[in-house]
LUMTI-759408 format. One record per residue (C-alpha): x negated, y, z; residue in one letter. Coordinates in steps of 0.1 Angstrom, whole numbers. Layout:
<sites>
     c1     c2     c3  type
      X      Y      Z     a
...
</sites>
This chain:
<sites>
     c1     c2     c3  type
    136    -35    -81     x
    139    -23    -42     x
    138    -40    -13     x
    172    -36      5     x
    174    -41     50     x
    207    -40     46     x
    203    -51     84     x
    185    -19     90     x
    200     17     92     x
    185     48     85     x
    159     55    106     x
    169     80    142     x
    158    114    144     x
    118    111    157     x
    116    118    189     x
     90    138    205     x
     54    132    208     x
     60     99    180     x
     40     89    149     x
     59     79    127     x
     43     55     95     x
     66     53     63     x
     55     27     35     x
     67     36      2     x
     48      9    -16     x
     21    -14    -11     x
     39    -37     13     x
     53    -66      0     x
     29    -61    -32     x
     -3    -55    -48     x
     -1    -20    -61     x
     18     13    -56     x
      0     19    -25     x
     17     50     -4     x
     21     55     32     x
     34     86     44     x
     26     96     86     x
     51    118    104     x
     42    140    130     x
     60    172    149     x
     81    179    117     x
     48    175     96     x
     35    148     71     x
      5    133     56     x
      0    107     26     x
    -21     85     21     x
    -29     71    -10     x
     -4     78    -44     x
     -8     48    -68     x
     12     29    -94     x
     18     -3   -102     x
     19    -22   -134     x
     47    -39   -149     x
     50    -76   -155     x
     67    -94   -181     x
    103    -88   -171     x
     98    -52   -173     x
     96    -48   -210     x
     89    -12   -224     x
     80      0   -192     x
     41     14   -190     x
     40     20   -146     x
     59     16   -116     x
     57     41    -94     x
     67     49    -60     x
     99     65    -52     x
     98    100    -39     x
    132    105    -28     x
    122    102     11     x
    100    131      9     x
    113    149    -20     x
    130    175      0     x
    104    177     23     x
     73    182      1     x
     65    217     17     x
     62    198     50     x
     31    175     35     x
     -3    187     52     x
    -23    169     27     x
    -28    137      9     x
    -54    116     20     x
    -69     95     -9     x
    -89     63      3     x
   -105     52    -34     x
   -104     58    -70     x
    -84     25    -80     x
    -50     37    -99     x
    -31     18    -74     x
    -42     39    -52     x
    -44     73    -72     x
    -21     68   -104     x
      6     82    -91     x
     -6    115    -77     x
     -1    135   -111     x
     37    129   -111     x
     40    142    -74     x
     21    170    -82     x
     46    179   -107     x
     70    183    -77     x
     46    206    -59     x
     11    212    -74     x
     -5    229    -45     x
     -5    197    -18     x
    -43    189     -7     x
    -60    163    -23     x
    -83    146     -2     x
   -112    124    -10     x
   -144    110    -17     x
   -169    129    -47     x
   -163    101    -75     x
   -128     94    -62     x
   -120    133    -64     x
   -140    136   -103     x
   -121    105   -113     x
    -82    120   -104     x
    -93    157   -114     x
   -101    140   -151     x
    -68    123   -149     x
    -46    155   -136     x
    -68    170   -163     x
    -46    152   -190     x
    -17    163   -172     x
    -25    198   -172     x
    -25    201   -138     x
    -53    220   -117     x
    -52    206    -83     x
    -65    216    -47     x
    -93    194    -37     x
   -106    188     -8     x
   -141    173     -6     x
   -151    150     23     x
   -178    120     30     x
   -181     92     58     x
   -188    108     89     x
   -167    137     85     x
   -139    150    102     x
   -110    175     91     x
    -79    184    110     x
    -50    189     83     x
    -23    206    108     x
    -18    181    139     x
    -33    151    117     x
    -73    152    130     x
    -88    130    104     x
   -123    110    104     x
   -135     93     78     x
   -158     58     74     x
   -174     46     48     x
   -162     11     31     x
   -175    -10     10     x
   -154    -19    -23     x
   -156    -28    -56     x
   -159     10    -67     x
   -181     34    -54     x
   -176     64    -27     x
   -143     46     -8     x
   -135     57     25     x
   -110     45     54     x
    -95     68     76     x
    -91     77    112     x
    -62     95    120     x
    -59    110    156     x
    -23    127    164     x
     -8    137    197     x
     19    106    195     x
    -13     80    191     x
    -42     71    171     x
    -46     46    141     x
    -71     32    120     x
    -57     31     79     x
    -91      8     60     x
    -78     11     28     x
    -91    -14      4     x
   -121    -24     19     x
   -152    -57     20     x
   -183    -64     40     x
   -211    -70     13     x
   -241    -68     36     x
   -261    -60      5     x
   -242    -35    -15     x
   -257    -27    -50     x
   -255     15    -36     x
   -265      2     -1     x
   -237     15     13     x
   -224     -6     38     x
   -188     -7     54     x
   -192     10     89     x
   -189    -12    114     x
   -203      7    141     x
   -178     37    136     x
   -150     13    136     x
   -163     -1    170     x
   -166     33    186     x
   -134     43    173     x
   -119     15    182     x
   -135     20    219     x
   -116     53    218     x
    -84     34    219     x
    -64     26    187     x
    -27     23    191     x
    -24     10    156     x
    -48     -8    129     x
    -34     -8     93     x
    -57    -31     73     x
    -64    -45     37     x
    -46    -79     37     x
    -46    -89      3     x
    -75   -120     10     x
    -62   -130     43     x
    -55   -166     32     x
    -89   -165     15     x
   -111   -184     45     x
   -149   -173     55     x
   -167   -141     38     x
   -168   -129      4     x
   -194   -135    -17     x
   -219   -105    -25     x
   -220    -83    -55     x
   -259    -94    -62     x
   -249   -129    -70     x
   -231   -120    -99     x
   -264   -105   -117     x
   -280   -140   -121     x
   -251   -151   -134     x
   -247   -126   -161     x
   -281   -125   -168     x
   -282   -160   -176     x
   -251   -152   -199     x
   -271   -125   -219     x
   -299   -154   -224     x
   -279   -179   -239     x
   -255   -154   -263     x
   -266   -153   -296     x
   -244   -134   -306     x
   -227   -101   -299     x
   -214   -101   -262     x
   -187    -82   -252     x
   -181    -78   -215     x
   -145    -70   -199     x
   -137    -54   -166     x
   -118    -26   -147     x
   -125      9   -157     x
   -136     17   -130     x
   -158    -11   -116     x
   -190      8   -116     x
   -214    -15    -96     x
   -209    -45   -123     x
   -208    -22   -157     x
   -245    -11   -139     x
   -253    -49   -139     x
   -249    -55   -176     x
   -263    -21   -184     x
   -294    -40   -164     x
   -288    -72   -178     x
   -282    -58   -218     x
   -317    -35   -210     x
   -338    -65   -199     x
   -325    -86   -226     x
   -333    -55   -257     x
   -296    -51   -265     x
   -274    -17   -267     x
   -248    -10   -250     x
   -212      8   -264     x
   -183     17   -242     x
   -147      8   -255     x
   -112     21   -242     x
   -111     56   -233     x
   -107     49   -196     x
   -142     29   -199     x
   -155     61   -220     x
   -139     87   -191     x
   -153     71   -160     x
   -183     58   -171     x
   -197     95   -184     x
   -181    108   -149     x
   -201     77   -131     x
   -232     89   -152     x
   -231    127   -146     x
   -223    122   -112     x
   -256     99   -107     x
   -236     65    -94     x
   -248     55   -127     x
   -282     45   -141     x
   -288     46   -175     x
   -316     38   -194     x
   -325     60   -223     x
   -320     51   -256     x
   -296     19   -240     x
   -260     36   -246     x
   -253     40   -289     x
   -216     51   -300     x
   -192     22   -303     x
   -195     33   -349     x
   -230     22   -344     x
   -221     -9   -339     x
   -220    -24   -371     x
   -257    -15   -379     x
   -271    -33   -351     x
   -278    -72   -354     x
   -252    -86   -331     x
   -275   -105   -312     x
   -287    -66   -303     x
   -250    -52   -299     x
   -230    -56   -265     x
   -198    -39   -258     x
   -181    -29   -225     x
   -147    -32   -229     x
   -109    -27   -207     x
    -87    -53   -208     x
    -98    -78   -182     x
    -60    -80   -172     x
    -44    -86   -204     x
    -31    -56   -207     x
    -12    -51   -239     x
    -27    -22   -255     x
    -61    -30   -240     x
    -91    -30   -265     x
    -99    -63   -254     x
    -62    -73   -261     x
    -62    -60   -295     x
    -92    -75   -304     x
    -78   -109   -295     x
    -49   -100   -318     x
    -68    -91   -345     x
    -54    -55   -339     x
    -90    -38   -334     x
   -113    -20   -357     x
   -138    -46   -335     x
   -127    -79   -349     x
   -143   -111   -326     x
   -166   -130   -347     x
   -173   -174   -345     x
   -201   -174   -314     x
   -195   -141   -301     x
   -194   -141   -264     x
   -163   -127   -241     x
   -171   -122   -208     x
   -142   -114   -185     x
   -157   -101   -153     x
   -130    -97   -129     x
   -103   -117   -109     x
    -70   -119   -119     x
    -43    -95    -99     x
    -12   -116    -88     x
     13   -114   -122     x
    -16   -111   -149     x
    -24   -149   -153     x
     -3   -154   -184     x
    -13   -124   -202     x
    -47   -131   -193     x
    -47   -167   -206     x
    -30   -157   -239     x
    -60   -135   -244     x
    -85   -161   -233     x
    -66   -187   -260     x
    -66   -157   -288     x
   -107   -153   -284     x
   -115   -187   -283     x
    -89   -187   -314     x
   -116   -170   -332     x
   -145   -190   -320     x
   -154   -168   -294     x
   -170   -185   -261     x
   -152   -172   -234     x
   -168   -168   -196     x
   -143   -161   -165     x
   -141   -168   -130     x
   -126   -201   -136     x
   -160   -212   -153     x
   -187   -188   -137     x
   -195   -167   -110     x
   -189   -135   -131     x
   -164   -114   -106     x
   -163   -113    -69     x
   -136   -101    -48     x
   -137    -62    -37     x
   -112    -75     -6     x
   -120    -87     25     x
   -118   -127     31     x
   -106   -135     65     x
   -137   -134     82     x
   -145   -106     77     x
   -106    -91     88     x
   -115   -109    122     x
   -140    -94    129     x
   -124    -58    122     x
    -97    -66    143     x
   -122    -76    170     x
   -145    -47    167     x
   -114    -18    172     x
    -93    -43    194     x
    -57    -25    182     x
    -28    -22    207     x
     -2    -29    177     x
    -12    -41    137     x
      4    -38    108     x
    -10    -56     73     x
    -10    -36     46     x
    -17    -41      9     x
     -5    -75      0     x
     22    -97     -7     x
     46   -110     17     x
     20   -145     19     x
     -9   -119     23     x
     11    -99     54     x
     17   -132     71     x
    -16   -151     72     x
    -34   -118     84     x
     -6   -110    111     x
    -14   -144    120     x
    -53   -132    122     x
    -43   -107    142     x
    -27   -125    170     x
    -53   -150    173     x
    -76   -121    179     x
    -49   -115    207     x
    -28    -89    195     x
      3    -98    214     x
     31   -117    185     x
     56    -86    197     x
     32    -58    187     x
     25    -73    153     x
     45    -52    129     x
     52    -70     94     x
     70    -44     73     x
     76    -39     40     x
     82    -10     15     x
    110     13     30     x
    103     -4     64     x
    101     31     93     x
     81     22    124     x
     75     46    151     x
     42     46    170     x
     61     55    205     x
     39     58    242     x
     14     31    228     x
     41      7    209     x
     50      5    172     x
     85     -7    166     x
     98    -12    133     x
    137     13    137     x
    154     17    101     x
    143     17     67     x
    149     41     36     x
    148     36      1     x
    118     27    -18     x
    130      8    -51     x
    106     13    -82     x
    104     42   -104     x
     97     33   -138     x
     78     52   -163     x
     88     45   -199     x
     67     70   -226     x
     73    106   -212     x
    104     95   -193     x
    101     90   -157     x
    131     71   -133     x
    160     71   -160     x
    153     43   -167     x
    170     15   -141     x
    174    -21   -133     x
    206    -23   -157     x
    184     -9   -184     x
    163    -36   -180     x
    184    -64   -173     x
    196    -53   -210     x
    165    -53   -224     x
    157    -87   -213     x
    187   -100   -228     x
    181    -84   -259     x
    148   -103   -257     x
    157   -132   -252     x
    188   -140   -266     x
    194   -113   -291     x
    222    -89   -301     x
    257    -94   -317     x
    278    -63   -331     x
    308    -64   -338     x
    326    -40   -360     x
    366    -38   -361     x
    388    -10   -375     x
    424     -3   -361     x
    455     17   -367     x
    451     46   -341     x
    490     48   -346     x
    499     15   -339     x
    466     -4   -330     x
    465    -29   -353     x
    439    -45   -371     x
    430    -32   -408     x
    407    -55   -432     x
    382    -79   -413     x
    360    -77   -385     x
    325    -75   -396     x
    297    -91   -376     x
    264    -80   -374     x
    234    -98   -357     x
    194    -99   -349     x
    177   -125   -326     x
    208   -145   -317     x
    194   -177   -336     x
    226   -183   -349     x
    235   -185   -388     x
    255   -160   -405     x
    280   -181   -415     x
    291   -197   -384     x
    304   -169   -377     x
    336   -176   -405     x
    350   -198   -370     x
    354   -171   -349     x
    362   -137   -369     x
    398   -158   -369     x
    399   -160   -335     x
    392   -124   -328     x
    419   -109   -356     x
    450   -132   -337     x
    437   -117   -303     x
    438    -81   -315     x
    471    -91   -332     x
    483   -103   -298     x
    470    -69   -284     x
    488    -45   -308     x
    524    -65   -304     x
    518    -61   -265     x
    515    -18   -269     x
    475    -20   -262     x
    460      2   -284     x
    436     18   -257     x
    397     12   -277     x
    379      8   -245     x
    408    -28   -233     x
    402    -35   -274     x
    364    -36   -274     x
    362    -54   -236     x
    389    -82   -258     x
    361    -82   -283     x
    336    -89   -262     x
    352   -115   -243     x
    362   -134   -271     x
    329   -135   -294     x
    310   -140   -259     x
    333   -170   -249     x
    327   -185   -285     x
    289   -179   -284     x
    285   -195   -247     x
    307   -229   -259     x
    293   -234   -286     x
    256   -226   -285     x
    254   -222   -244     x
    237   -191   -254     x
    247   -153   -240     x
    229   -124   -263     x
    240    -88   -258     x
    273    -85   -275     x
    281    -48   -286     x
    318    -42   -299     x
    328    -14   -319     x
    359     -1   -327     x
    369     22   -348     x
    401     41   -351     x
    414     50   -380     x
</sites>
């Protein structure tokens, strides 16, 4: 899928002393974050991540962005400026590297441990380049601060970038707990005095702009699960993203207090959590952690496990235990905790995981029952008052869906950001930063990539569309053999079929129907296989559609003999 302008050319040469700002993904949607900055010939990323597929993209395991505006470019890029550690935000970075290897990496301590484990499974030994809030690096004509943010993973920075044709702020994903579990608090007071500097453009997280007032803070949640760990029984097994740090610490307190031991499950969970621990954003009691084949000697009102698969994802532990397809195997009165909110796509694989737990008489805790996840994204009073601290010239929402880009553009020009120099892009969208204005002047492509197994991009929306007819409405093949000579027919067609619903013998009606039009054919000199197979297809498919209003894939074959 790619989002054609077709009412937008290709962008103009850049003129001089211009900043140019290049979404690739992120815009439009809640994932494949990428925005690439142009400067004097000379460019700088930030952010690489994927995004995961939904139902009607079966086989496919990421999205990713599409490369092709910078692909013959790639020596030009100064760096690559990595906000956070999320994989929408980092995922992607090992298949760009594999186009050039030696491109700075930019970032944070954890975020910087978390992608060199990831590039480590890729074989791939990167350049990184270390920074903190409060630092500032110049990466050719691109003079970069950085802040700290808070988010719902440790160590995430926005970034400053100062450039010749203007200054912008980029948050990145980014909240205001005012009492962070680490302390670490989003820096308002750098955002005021950078924005008294003079910011020609703010690019900020929008993905809670309809969400009203301020989010709730991360220490609520530890009431909440500790009361959960008092009432279990039973074994509890807690869900959440891999990399949610600050809440697998609050069930490592909870499961401590309460005289349980904690196992990791997934091999993401395993990965970060050891990196977390090693790297001290991770307290762990000794004695608390036990390997996940301990399990079964502990009494399960002793045993909790910390699990992946808060999103339904299909080859997620937590997935395959609600399948029955786990070497863990849920047990009557064991209690599920899924301790995240839901991303924008996941609801119905998250409910048919809820429904396959509860199946087998687990009790089930979410955020549609208990305070067990809070947002790591700004609500919209908290976006106000970051567009009133820096006071931007121009903005532009980033991160969100189209619904997300609108109700914080709208933020924006209540904060009095004049309607003309609020920019609402989307993926592909150029705009140029020119003498204090942004203007949105052509677009470029910036469809999805997909990944499928160790294939990446080959495999297209065609592929797909032929997938989800397969799917849905099954295959049909249909073989026929034919006088190469004189192209008639020779014996009778023989059908084939799988997930068509339709009973083998119906198909005695139509095999007569398909021998008088090849008949018809030979007597009229066609004997060409590609006209006999689409006079195949046509006639079986015209059958199928009248008679069972169905359309499955319908594969002729002919062969000549």
């Amino acid at each position: 899928m790619s989002h054609p302008h077709p009412e937008l050319g290709p962008p103009p040469p850049l003129p001089d002393r211009t900043l140019r700002i290049v979404p690739l993904g992120g815009l439009g949607e809640i994932g494949r974050n990428m925005t690439v900055f142009e400067y004097g010939g000379k460019l700088l990323i930030v952010d690489c991540g994927v995004l995961f597929p939904e139902e009607e993209q079966p086989g496919i395991d990421l999205i990713l962005p599409d490369f092709d505006y910078i692909r013959d470019r790639l020596d030009d890029v100064e760096a690559l400026v990595l906000t956070h550690g999320h994989e929408d935000h980092i995922g992607a970075v090992p298949f760009l590297l594999r186009e050039r290897p030696d491109i700075p990496l930019v970032g944070s301590r954890l975020t910087l441990a978390l992608l060199s484990a990831k590039l480590g499974e890729h074989r791939i030994k990167p350049e990184l380049v270390q920074v903190s809030e409060g630092e500032r690096r110049s990466f050719g004509q691109f003079d970069c601060e950085f802040f700290s943010v808070n988010h719902s993973i440790p160590d995430a920075l926005a970034v400053g970038i100062r450039t010749p044709g203007g200054s912008l702020l980029h948050t990145g994903d980014f909240k205001m707990d005012q009492l962070p579990l680490d302390g670490r608090l989003t820096d308002l007071a750098g955002f005021a005095r950078f924005g008294a500097e003079g910011v020609d453009l703010l690019l900020s997280d929008s993905t809670n702009a309809e969400v009203p007032g301020f989010v709730t803070s991360e220490r609520d949640i530890a009431g909440v699960i500790d009361n959960v760990f008092a009432k279990a029984d039973k074994r509890i097994i807690v869900a959440c993203f891999a990399s949610h740090i600050h809440r697998v610490q609050q069930v490592l307190d909870a499961a401590h207090a309460h005289g349980r031991k904690v196992a990791f499950v997934g091999r993401s969970m395993v990965r970060n959590m050891n990196i977390a621990r090693d790297l001290g954003y991770l307290s762990v009691p000794g004695g608390l952690l036990v390997d996940v084949k301990e399990l079964d000697d502990l009494p399960p009102n002793e045993a909790v496990l910390v699990s992946t698969g808060s999103q339904g994802e299909p080859m997620s532990a937590l997935t395959r235990m609600a399948n029955r397809d786990h070497q863990i195997r849920i047990e009557k009165d064991d209690t599920v905790v899924l301790a995240s909110s839901l991303i924008p796509g996941n609801e119905n694989s998250v409910n048919r995981v809820i429904n396959g737990l509860t199946r087998w008489g687990a009790k089930v805790v979410h955020k549609g029952n208990a305070l067990v996840h809070v947002s790591g994204h700004s609500s919209a009073g908290e976006l106000l008052y970051v567009l009133n601290m820096v006071r931007p010239r121009n903005f532009m929402p980033v991160h969100g869906e189209w619904r997300h880009l609108r109700a914080h553009a709208q933020l924006a020009m209540l904060t009095g950001v004049p309607e003309k120099q609020v920019v609402i892009a989307e993926d592909g969208v150029v705009v140029d930063l020119h003498k204090g204005r942004a203007r949105i002047v052509g677009a470029v492509p910036a469809g999805y990539v997909y990944v499928d197994g160790t294939s990446v991009g080959d495999v297209t929306e065609s592929a797909l569309k032929d997938r989800r007819i397969l799917g849905e409405e099954g295959f049909i093949s249909v073989i026929v053999a034919v006088d190469s000579q004189s192209g008639k027919i020779i014996g009778e067609p023989e059908i084939h079929t799988r997930g068509s619903g339709i009973d083998v013998d119906a198909y005695d009606e139509v095999i007569p129907k398909i021998q008088d039009a090849l008949e018809q054919a030979a007597a009229d000199g066609i004997t060409d296989p590609a006209q006999l197979r689409q006079l195949v297809r046509r006639g079986i498919g015209r059958w199928v559609n009248e008679t069972y209003r169905r359309r499955p894939m319908i594969v002729p074959v002919v062969v000549e003999i």
